[in-house]
SEBA-757078 format. One line per 2 residues: number of its first residue (from 1); their letters; for each residue x, y, z of C-alpha. Coordinates in nm, 2 decimals, always signed. Layout:
! residues N
NUM) a) X Y Z; ...
! end
This chain:
! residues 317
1) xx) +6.65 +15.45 +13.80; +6.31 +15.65 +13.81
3) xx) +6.13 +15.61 +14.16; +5.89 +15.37 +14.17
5) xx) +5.54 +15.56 +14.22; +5.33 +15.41 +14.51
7) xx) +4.95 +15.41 +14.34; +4.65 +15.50 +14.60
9) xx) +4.25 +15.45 +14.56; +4.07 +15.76 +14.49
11) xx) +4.03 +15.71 +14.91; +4.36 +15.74 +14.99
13) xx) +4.45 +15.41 +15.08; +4.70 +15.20 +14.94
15) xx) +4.68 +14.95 +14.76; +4.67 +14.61 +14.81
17) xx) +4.91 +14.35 +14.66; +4.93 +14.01 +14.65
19) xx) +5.22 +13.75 +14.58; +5.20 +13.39 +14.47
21) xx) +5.54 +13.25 +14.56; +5.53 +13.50 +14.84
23) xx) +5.74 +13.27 +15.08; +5.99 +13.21 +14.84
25) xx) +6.33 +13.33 +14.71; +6.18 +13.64 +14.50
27) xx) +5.88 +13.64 +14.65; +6.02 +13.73 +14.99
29) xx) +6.28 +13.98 +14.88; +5.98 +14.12 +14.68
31) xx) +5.75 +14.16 +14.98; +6.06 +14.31 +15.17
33) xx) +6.08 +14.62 +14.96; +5.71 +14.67 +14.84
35) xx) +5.68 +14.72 +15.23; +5.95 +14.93 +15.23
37) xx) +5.76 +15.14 +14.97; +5.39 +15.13 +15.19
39) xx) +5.21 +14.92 +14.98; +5.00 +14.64 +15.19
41) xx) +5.14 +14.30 +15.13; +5.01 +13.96 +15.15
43) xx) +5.18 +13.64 +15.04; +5.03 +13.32 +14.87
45) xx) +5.20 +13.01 +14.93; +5.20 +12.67 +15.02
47) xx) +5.20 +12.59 +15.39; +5.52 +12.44 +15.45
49) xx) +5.69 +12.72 +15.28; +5.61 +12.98 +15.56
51) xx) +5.86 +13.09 +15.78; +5.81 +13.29 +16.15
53) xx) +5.98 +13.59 +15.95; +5.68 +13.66 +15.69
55) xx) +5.47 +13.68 +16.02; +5.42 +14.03 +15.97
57) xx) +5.25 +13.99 +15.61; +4.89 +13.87 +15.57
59) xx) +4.96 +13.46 +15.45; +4.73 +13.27 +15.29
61) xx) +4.77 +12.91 +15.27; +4.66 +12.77 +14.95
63) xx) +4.84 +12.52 +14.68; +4.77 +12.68 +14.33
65) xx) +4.70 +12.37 +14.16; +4.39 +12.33 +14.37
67) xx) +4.07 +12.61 +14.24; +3.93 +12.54 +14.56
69) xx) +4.22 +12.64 +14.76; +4.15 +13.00 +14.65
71) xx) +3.84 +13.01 +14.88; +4.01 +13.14 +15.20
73) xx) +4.06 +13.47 +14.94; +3.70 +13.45 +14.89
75) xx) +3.59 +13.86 +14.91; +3.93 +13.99 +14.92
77) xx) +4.03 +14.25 +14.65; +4.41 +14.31 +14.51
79) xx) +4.47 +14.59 +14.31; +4.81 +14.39 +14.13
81) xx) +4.91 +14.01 +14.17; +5.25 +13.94 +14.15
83) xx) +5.25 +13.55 +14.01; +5.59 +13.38 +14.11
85) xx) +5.49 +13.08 +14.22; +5.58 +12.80 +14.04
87) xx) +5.77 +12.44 +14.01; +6.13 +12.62 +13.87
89) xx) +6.32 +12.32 +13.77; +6.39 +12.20 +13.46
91) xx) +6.52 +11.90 +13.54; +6.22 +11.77 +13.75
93) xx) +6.02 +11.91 +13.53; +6.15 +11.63 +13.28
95) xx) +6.07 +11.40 +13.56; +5.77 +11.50 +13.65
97) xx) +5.61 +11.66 +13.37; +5.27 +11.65 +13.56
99) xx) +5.38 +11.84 +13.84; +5.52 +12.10 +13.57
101) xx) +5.18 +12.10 +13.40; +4.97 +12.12 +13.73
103) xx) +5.18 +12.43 +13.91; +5.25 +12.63 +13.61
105) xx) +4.95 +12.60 +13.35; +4.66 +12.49 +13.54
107) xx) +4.78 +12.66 +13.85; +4.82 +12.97 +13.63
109) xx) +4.48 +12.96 +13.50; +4.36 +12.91 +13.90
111) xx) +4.51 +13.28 +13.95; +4.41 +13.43 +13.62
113) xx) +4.07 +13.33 +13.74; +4.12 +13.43 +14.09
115) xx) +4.23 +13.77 +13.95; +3.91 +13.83 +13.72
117) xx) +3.72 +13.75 +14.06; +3.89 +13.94 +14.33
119) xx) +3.91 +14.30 +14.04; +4.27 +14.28 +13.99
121) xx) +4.37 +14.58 +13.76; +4.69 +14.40 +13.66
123) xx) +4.91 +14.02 +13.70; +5.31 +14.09 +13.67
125) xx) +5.41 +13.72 +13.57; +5.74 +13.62 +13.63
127) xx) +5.80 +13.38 +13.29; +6.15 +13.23 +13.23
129) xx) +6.46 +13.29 +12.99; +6.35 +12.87 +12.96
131) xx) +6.11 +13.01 +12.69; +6.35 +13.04 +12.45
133) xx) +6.54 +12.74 +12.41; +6.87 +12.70 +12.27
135) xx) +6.99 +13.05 +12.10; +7.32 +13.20 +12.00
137) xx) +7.35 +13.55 +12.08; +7.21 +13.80 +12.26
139) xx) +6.82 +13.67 +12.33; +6.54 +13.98 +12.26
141) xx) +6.21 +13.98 +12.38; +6.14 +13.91 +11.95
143) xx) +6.36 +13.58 +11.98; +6.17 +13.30 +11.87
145) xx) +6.03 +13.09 +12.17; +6.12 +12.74 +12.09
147) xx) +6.15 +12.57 +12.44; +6.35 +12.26 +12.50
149) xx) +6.21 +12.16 +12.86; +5.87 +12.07 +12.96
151) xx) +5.92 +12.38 +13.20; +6.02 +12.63 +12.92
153) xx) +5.69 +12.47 +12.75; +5.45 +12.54 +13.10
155) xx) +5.59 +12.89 +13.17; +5.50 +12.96 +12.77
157) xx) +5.18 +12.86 +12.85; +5.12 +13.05 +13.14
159) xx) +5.19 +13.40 +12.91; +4.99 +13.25 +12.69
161) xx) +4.71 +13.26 +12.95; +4.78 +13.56 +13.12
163) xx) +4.77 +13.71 +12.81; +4.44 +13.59 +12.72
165) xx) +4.29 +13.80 +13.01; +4.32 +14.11 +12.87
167) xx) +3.97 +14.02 +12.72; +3.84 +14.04 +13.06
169) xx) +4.01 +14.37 +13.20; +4.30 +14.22 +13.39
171) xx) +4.61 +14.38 +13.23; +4.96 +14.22 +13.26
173) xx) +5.34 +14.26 +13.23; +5.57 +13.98 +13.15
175) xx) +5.89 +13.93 +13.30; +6.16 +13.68 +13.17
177) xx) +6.38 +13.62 +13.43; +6.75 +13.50 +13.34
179) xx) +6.97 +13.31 +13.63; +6.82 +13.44 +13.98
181) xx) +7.08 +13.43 +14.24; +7.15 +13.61 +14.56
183) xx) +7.14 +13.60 +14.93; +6.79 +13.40 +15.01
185) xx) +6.81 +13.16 +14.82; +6.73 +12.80 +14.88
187) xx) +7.11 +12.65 +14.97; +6.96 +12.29 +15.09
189) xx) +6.79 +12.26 +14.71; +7.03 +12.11 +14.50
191) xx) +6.78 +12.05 +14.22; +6.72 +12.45 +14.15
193) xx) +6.94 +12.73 +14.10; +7.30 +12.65 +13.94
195) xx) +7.48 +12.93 +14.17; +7.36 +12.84 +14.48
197) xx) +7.36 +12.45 +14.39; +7.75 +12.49 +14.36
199) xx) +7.83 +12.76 +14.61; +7.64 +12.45 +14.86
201) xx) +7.84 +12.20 +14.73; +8.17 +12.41 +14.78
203) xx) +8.14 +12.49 +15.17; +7.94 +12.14 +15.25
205) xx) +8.14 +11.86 +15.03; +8.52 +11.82 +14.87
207) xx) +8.33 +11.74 +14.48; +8.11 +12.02 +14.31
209) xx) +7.90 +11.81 +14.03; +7.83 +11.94 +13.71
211) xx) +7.56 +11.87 +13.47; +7.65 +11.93 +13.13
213) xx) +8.03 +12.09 +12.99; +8.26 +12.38 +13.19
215) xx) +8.19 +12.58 +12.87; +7.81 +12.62 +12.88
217) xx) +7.74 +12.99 +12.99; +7.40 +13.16 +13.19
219) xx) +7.33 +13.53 +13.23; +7.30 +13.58 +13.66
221) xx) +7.10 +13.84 +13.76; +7.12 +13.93 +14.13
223) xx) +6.80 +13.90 +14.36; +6.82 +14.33 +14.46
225) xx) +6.82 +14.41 +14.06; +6.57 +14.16 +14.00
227) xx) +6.32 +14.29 +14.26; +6.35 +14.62 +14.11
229) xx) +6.25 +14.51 +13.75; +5.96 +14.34 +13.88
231) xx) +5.83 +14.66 +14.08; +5.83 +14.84 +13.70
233) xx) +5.51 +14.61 +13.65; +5.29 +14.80 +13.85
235) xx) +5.39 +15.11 +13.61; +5.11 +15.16 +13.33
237) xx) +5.37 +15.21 +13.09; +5.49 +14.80 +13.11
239) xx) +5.09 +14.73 +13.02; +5.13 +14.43 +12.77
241) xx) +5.45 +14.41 +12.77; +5.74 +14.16 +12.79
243) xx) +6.10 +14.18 +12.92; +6.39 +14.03 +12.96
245) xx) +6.58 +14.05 +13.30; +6.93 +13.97 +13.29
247) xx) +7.32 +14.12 +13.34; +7.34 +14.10 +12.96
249) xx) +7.67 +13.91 +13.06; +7.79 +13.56 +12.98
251) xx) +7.89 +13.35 +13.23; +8.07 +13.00 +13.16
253) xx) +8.02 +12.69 +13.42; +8.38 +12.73 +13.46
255) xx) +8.42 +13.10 +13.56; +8.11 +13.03 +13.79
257) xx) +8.34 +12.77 +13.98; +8.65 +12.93 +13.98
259) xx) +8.44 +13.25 +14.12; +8.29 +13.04 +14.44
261) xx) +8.65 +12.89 +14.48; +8.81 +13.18 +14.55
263) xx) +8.57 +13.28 +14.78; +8.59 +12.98 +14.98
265) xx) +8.98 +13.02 +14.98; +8.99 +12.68 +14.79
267) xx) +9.32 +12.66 +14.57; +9.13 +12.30 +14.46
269) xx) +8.85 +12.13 +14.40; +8.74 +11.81 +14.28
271) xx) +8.45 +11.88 +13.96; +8.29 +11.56 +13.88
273) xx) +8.01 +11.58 +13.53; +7.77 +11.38 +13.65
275) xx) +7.58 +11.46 +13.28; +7.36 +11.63 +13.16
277) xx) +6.98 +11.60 +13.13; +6.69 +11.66 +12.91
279) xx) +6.61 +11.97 +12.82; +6.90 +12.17 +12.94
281) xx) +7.07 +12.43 +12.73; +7.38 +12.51 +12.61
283) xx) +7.36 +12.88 +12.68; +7.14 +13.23 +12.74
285) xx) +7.25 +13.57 +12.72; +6.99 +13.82 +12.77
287) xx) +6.94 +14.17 +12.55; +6.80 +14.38 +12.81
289) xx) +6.77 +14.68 +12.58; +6.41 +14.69 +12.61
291) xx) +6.41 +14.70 +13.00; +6.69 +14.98 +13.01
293) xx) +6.48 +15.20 +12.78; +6.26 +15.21 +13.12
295) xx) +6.60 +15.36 +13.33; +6.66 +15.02 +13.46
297) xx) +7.01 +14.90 +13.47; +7.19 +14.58 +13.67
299) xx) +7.37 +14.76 +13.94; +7.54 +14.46 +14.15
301) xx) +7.81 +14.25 +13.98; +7.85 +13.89 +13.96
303) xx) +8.19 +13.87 +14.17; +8.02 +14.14 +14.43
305) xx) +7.68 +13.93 +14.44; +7.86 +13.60 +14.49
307) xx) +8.05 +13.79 +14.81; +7.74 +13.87 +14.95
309) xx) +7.56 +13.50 +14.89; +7.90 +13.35 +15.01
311) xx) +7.84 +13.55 +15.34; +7.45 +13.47 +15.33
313) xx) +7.50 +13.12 +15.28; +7.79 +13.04 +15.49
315) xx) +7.53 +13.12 +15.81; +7.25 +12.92 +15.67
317) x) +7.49 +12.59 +15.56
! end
């Protein structure tokens, strides 16, 4: 993969970077190696979400839903703003449609604005495969976008508005992320995240529910490859852009369990389908074509990112 370049002000200094989400999953893991790479971080997130470890990073403690919130930034200047935060479920997002609508459109909106004031040069969203509904095949960035949840629907709307932007000087990249998963992530969450949801179940209960048939199929990407997709969106070339990031591989419900069983050393388990819910698909499968083109490639597999999440979460559980 081509180095990512580390961009200086005609001063010298580096730049500075924020992240809305900062505390979470991707956020974190984000922050982590755009450190690594000497750019000066801060995270954006809501209070509860920080923890002692993202100490070292400038935190700002502000609930994107609220405009006024943004205050405490009031006079700071970013040069890019990675948007991740978000409410990520589908299933509550059936539920609450409100809290979808809040977070991801009009919280959008709250840091599109907050970029045009603070002289962001760029926002690298981080949109959702959800965008795209139910598809057979291989999904391209060309797909049509025909979203079945009210959270496909909000992150939609929040490319929509980042997009809209432009018109004011804040570039953007998009980035459709497939099935996150990886050492980080939420384990006590069983609403978010169908990996780590059944990897929990398997070391803390004898049952794994399902939602929906054994034979639906996701594409999991793993947290390391996913970070270094989103670090391509401070690249000029990824201006006005969107991109799918995915393993390009199909993975049934079925394979996902028998995967997370072996590593628990479990010859059985009990798999109750508790049924489905509104909004879910039947499958995604990513065409990542457009992404490679840019020397990016998935480097960790499914069974040797499951062996490192099974370690991860087997300390946290």
């Amino acid at each position: 993969m081509k180095p990512t370049i580390v961009i200086f002000t005609r001063e010298g200094s580096v730049m500075k970077i924020l992240i809305t989400g900062g505390a979470g999953f991707i956020g974190t893991a984000l922050a982590r190696k755009l450190t690594d790479l000497a750019y000066e971080v801060s995270l954006l997130d809501l209070p509860q979400r920080f923890k002692p470890y993202h100490k070292e990073y400038e935190c700002y403690e502000v609930d994107i839903r609220q405009s006024e919130d943004f205050k405490v930034l009031e006079h700071k200047q970013f040069s890019h703003i990675f948007h991740l935060a978000a409410q990520t479920s589908g299933a509550i997002s059936q539920e609450n449609p409100t809290l979808d609508v809040d977070t991801n459109v009009k919280g959008t909106l709250n840091v599109c604005n907050f970029a045009r004031a603070c002289g962001a040069q760029k926002i690298i969203f981080s949109s959702s495969m959800a965008t795209y509904g139910n598809q057979e095949g291989n999904i391209s960035e060309s797909t049509p976008l025909t979203p079945l949840s009210n959270y496909g629907v909000s992150k939609l709307c929040g490319e929509a508005y980042i997009k809209s932007f432009g018109q004011f000087g804040v570039r953007y990249a998009i980035f459709r992320l497939f099935n996150v998963y990886g050492p980080g992530q939420d384990m006590h969450n069983l609403r978010q995240g169908m990996a780590s949801i059944f990897m929990a179940q398997a070391l803390t209960s004898d049952c794994i529910r399902v939602t929906g048939s054994l034979q639906r199929y996701r594409d999991f990407v793993y947290i390391d490859d996913v970070v270094q997709a989103l670090l391509l969106g401070l690249e000029g070339r990824t201006d006005s852009q969107v991109y799918n990031v995915g393993s390009a591989r199909a993975t049934r419900v079925r394979e996902l369990i028998e995967c997370i069983l072996s590593l628990c050393h479990r010859e059985s388990f009990e798999v109750c389908n508790v049924g489905g819910h509104e909004g879910d698909t039947f499958g995604s499968l990513a065409d990542i074509s457009k992404l490679k083109s840019l020397g990016w490639s998935p480097k960790v597999s499914l069974t040797e990112g499951l062996s490192k999440m099974y370690a991860y979460a087997r300390g946290v559980l």
